[in-house]
C-alpha positions as CSV (number, residue, x, y, z in Angstrom):
1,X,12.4,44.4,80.3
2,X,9.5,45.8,82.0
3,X,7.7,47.0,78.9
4,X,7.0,43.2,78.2
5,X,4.7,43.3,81.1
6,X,2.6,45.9,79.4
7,X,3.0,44.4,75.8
8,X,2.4,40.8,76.4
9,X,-1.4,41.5,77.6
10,X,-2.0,43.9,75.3
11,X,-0.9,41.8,72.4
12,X,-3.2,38.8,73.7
13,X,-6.3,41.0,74.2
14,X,-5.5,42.3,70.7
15,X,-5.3,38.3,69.6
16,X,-8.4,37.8,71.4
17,X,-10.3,40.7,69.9
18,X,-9.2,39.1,66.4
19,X,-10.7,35.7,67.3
20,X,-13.9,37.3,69.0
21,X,-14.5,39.1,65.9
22,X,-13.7,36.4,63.1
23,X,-16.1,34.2,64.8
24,X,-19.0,36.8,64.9
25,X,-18.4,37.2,61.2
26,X,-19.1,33.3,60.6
27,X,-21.7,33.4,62.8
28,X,-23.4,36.5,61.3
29,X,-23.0,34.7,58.0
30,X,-20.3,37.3,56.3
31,X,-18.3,33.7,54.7
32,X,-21.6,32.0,53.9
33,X,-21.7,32.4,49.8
34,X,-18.1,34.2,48.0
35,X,-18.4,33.0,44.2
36,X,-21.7,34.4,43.8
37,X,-20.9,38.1,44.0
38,X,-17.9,37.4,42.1
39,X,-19.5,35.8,39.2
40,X,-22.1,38.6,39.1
41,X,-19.6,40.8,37.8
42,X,-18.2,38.6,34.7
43,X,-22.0,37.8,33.8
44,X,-23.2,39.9,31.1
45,X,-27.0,40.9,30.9
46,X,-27.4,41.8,27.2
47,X,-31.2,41.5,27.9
48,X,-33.2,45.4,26.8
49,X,-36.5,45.5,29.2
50,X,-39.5,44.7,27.7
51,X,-41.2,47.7,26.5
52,X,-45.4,47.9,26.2
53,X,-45.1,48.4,22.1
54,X,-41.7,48.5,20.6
55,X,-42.9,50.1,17.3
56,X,-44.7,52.7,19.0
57,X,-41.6,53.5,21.0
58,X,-39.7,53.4,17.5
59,X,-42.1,55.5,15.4
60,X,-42.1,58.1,18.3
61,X,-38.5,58.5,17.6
62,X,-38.5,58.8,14.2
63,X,-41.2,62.0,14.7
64,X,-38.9,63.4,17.0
């Protein structure tokens, strides 16, 4: 019975450390956007980058 004394407190600081931290996350803006780094990953960028002269490029690798 006397280890409740010791558990009770220690269990609500651990409840309080929860709290204290979920509201620094809101606060710090973790929860502020979650679909767009979600939908970044399903996107699909089928874009080549632009190169200076694309037949230049290809005739250098038909020399090669």
């Amino acid at each position: 019975m006397s280890i409740l004394y010791l558990l009770i407190p220690l269990g609500l600081l651990l409840v309080g450390l929860a709290v204290a931290a979920f509201f620094w996350a809101v606060r710090s803006g973790q929860f502020d956007d979650l679909d767009t780094p979600a939908m970044s990953v399903v996107l699909d960028d089928d874009s080549r980058p632009a190169t200076k002269n694309r037949r230049s490029d290809d005739a250098e690798r038909n020399k090669a």
